[in-house]
C-alpha positions as a printed NumPy array, in Angstrom:
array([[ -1.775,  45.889, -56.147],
       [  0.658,  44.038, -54.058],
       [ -0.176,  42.477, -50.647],
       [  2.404,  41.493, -48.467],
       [  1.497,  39.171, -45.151],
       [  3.235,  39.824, -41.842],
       [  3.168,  36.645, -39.152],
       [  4.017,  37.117, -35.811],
       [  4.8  ,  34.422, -33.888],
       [  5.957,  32.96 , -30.578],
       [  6.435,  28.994, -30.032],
       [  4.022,  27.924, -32.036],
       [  6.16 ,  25.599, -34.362],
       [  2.975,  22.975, -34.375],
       [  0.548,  25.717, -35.819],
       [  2.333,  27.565, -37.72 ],
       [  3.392,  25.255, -40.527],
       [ -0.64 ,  25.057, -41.097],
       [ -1.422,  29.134, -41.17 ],
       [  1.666,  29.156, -43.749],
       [  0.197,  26.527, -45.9  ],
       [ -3.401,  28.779, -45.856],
       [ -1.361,  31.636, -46.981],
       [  0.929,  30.394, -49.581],
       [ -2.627,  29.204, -50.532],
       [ -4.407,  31.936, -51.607],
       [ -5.5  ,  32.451, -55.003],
       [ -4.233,  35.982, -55.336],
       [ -0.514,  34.73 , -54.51 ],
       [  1.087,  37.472, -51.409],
       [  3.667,  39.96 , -52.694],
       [  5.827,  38.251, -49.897],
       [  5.054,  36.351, -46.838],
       [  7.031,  37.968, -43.412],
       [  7.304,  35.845, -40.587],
       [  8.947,  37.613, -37.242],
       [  9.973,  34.884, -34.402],
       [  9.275,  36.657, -31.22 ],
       [ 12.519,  35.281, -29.546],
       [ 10.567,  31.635, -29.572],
       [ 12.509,  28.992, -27.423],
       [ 10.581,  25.753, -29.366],
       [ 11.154,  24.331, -33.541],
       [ 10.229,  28.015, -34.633],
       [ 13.275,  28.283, -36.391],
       [ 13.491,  24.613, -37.845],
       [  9.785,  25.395, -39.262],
       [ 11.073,  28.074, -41.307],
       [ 14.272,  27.089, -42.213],
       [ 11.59 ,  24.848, -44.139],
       [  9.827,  27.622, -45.014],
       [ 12.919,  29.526, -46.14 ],
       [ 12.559,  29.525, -50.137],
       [  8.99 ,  30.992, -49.665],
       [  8.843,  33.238, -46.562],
       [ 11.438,  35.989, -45.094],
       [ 12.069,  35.064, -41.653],
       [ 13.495,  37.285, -38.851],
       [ 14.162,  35.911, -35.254],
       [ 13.854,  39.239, -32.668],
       [ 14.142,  39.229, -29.189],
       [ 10.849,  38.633, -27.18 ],
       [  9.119,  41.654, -26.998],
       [  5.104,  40.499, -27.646],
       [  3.003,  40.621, -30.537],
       [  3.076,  44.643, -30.764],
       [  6.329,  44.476, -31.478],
       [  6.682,  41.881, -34.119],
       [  3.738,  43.209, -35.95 ],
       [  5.325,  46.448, -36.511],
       [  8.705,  44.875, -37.009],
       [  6.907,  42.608, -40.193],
       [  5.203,  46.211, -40.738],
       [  8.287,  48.344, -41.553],
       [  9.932,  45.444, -43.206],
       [  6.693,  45.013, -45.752],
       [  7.489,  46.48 , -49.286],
       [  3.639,  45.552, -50.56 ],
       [  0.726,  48.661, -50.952],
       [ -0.98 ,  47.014, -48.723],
       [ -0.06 ,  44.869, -45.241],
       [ -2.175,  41.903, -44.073],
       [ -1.54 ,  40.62 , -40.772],
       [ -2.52 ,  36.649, -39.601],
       [ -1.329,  35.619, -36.002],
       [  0.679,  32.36 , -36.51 ],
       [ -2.136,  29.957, -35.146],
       [ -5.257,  31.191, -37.432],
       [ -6.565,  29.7  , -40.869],
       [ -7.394,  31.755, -44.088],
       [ -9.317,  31.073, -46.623],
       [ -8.104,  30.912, -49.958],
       [ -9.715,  33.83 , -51.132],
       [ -8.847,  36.492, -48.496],
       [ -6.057,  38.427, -50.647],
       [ -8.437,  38.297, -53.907],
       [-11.342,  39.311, -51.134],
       [ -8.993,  42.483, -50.058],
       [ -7.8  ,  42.933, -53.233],
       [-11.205,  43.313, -55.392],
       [-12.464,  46.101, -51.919],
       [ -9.792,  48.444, -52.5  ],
       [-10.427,  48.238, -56.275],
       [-14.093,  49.138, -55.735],
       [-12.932,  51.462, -53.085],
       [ -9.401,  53.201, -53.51 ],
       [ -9.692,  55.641, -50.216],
       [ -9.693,  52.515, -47.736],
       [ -7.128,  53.158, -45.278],
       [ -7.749,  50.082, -43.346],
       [-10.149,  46.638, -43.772],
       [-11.73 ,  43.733, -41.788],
       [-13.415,  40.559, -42.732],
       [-15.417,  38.447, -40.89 ],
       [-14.431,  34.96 , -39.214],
       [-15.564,  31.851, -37.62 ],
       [-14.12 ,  30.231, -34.11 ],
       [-12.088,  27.104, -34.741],
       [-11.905,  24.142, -31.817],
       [-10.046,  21.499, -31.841],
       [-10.132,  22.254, -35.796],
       [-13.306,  22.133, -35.606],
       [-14.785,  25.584, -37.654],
       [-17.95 ,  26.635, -35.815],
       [-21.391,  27.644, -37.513],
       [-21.928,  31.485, -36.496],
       [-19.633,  34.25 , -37.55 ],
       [-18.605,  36.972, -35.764],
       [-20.377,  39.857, -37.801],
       [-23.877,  37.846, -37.224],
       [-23.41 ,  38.435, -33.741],
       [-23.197,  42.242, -34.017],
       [-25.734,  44.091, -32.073],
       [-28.805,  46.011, -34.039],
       [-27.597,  49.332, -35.96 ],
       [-23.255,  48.124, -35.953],
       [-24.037,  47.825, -39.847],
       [-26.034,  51.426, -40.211],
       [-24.315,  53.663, -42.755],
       [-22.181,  50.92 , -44.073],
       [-22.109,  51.775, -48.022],
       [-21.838,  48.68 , -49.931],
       [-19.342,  49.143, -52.824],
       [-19.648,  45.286, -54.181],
       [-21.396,  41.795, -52.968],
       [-20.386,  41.384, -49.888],
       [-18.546,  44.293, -49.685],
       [-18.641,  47.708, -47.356],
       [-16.751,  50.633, -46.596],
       [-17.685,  53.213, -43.151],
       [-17.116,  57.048, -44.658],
       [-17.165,  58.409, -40.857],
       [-15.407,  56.623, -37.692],
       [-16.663,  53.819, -36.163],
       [-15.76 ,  54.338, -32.382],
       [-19.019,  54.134, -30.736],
       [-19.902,  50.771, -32.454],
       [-16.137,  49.349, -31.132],
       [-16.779,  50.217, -28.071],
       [-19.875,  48.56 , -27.335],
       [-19.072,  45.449, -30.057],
       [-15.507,  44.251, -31.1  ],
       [-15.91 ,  42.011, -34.622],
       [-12.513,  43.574, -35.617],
       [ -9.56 ,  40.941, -35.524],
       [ -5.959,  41.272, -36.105],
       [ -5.599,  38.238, -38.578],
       [ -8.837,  39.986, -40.32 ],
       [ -6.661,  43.021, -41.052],
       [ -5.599,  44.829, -43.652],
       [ -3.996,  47.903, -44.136],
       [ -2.999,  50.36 , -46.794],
       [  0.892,  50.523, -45.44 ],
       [  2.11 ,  54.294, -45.804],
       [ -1.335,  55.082, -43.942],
       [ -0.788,  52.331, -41.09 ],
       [  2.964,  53.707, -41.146],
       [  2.062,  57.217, -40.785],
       [ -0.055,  56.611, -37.388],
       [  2.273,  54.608, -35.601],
       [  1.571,  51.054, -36.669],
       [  0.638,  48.66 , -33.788],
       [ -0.098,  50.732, -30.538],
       [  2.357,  49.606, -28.434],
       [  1.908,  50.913, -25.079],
       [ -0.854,  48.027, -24.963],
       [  1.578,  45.583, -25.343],
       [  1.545,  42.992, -22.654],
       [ -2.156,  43.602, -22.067],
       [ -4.389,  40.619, -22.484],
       [ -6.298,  41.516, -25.853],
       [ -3.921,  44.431, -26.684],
       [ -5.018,  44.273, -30.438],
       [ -8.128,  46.249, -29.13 ],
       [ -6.218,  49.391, -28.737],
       [ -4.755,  49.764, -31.967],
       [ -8.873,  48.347, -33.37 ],
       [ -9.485,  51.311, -31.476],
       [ -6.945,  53.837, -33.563],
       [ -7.787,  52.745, -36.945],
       [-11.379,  53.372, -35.963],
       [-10.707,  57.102, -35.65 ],
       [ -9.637,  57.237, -39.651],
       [-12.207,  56.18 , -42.013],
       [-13.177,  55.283, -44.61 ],
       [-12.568,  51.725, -42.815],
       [-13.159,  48.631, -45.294],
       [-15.386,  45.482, -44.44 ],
       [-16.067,  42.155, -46.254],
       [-18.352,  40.626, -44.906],
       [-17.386,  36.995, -45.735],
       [-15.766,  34.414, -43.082],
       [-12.72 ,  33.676, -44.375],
       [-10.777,  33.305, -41.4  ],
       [-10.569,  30.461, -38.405],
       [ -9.617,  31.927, -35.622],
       [ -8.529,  29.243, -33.026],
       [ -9.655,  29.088, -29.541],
       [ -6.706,  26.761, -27.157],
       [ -5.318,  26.672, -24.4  ],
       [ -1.967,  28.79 , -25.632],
       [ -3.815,  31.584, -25.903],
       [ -6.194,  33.589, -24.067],
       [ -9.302,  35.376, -26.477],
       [-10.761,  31.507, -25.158],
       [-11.097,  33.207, -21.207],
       [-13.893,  35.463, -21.311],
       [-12.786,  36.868, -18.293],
       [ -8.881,  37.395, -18.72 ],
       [-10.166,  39.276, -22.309],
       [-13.088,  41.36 , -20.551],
       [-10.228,  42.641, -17.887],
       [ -7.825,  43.318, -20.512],
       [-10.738,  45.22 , -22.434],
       [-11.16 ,  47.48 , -19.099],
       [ -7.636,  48.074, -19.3  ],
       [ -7.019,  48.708, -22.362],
       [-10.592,  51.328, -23.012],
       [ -8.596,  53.192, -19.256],
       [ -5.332,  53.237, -21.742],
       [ -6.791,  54.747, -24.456],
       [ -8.761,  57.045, -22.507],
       [ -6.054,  58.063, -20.751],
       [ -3.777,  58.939, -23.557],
       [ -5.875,  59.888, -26.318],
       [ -7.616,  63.729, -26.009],
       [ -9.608,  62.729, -29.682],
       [-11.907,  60.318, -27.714],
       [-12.799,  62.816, -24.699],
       [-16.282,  63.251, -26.375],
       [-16.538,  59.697, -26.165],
       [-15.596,  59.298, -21.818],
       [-19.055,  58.364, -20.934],
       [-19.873,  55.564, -23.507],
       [-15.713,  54.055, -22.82 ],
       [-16.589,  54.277, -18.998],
       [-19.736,  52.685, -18.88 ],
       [-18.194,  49.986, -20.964],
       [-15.239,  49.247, -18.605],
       [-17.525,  49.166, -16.047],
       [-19.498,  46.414, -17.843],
       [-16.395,  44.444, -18.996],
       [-15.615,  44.04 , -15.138],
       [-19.059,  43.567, -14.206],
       [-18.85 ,  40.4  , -16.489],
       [-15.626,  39.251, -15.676],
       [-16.474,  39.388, -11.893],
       [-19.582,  37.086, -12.699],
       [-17.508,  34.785, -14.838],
       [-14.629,  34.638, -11.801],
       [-17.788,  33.615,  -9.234],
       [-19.407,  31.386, -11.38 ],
       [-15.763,  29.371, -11.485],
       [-14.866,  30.113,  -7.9  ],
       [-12.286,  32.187,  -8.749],
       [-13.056,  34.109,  -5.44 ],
       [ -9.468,  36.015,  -5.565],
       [-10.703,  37.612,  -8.53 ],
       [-13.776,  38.599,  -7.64 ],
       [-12.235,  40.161,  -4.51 ],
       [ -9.783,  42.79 ,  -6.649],
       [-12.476,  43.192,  -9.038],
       [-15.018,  44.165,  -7.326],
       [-12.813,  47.621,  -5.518],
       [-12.449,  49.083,  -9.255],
       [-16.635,  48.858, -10.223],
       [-17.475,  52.259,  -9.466],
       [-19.954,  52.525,  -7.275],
       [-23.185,  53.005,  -9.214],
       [-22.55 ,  49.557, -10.803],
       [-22.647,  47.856,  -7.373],
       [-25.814,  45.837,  -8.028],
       [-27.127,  43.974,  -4.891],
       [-26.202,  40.467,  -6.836],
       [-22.693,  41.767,  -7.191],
       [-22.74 ,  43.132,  -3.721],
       [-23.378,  39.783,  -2.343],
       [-21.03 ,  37.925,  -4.848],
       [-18.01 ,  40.148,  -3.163],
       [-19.414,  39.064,   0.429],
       [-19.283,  35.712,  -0.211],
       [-15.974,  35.788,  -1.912],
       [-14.876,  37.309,   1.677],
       [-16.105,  34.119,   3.74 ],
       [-14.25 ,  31.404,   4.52 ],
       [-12.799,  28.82 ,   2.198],
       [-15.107,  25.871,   3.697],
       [-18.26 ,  28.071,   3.493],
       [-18.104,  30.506,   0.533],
       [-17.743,  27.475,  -2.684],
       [-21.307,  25.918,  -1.105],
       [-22.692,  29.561,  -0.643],
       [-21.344,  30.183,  -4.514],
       [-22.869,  27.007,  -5.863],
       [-26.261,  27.485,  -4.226],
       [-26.526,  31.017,  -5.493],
       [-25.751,  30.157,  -8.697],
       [-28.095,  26.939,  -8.647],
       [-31.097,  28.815,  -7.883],
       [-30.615,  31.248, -10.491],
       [-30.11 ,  33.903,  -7.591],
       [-27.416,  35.896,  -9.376],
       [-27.174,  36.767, -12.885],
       [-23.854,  34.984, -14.851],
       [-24.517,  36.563, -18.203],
       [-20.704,  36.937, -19.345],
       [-19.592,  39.833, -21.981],
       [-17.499,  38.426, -24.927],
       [-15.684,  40.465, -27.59 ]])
């Protein structure tokens, strides 16, 4: 079975050279390693003119990480397509790991594996499947160790949890082609992997390993580190998807009560850093119902002066007054 690996990226010539390294590492060796330049204005291109005798480079004009996906996508000429954003680490057995699941399992349309948060290169402790809340893993038939495959969609459990990554990914190509690759009417939407998580979900069986063997890194370039950039671009994105696709009508009330969470949380992460701008045009699209007292008096507040409302904010907060539980993906 060939694998090829598809690598968008965007000026991140002091990463990249790293997650290239991790893939030409793998013990099951890629069918071909596709790196699209999303119109970068740093090294990109000197790093792979480097990279030239092992990867097949194409420089496109910027049009976000949608768009180079699917560009790598119909350029791929493997079975199957992995994807790994240009500033993540693999593991050297993630191909073999894909590889030996679709063996066991044929069907698999698409897979996910599990991963680990990477500061300052740094690879944290807890994985992102551990963190899954009870019954995500009900009705997941194991096919091997460590191995799983969903026979029925697995929208509900998205909705409420997101362990699904793009550099986690795996596809079987013809399938991924046939639905439209990458959604990209998300594109430019903080997080806007989440709607195409989102698509797949609809068309089991859906593949899982349940092994860490990617690093995702949390920096300043990018923003899955702001809890409450991703939480708003969540909202968004559930209000896209809602919008635009009649399959998940019979899901409205579960999507709706999540985007009002998602802004719930990333008005209390906006208060607790005095972000009071934010918590101003958040609060107007909470629908009513979700206007808690604590939230109620977060928004007032936010309305007070400048001199007043940070002392207000940091008293509140001190005494425990108002909740500042934040919502991560």
């Amino acid at each position: 079975m060939k694998i090829s690996v598809v690598v968008p990226t965007y000026n991140r010539a002091d990463l990249l050279p790293v997650t290239l390294d991790a893939i030409l590492a793998q013990t099951l060796p890629p069918h071909e390693v596709i790196v699209i330049d999303d119109g970068s204005c740093d090294e990109t291109p000197s790093v792979l003119r480097h990279y030239a005798s092992a990867v097949r480079g194409r420089t496109i004009e910027n049009a976000g990480e949608l768009v180079a996906r699917n560009t790598g996508l119909r350029m791929a000429t493997g079975d199957l397509v992995s994807f790994c954003d240009s500033d993540d680490l693999w593991r050297p057995d993630l191909l073999a790991s894909m590889a030996e699941l679709w063996r066991r399992a044929p069907g698999v349309r698409t897979a996910y594996c599990d991963f680990v948060i990477v500061r300052e290169d740094i690879r944290g402790d807890q994985n992102k499947f551990a963190g899954a809340p009870e019954g995500f893993w009900d009705d997941l038939r194991v096919v091997g160790p460590e191995l799983g495959v969903f026979d029925s969609a697995v929208i509900d459990r998205l909705i409420r949890y997101q362990p699904f990554f793009p550099s986690c990914m795996t596809v079987d190509r013809e399938f991924f082609l046939s639905l439209g690759g990458w959604d990209e009417a998300a594109s430019r939407i903080v997080g806007c992997d989440f709607a195409t998580t989102l698509r797949v979900g609809e068309h089991p069986p859906i593949g899982v390993v349940r092994k860490p063997l990617v690093g995702i890194r949390k920096h300043a370039g990018n923003f899955s580190a702001d809890v409450q950039k991703m939480n708003l671009g969540d909202a968004r994105i559930l209000e896209l998807v809602l919008a635009s696709r009649p399959s998940l009508a019979e899901h409205r009330k579960v999507i709706e009560e999540s985007i009002a969470i998602r802004r719930r949380d990333a008005l209390n992460a906006a208060f607790a850093r005095h972000d009071f701008e934010s918590v101003k045009s958040i609060y107007p699209l909470l629908p009513l119902a979700s206007r808690s007292p604590a939230l109620r008096i977060k928004h007032h507040v936010a309305n007070w002066p400048a001199i007043g409302r940070g002392i207000a904010a940091a008293t509140l907060l001190l005494a425990g007054s108002v909740s500042g539980h934040l919502h991560t993906r």
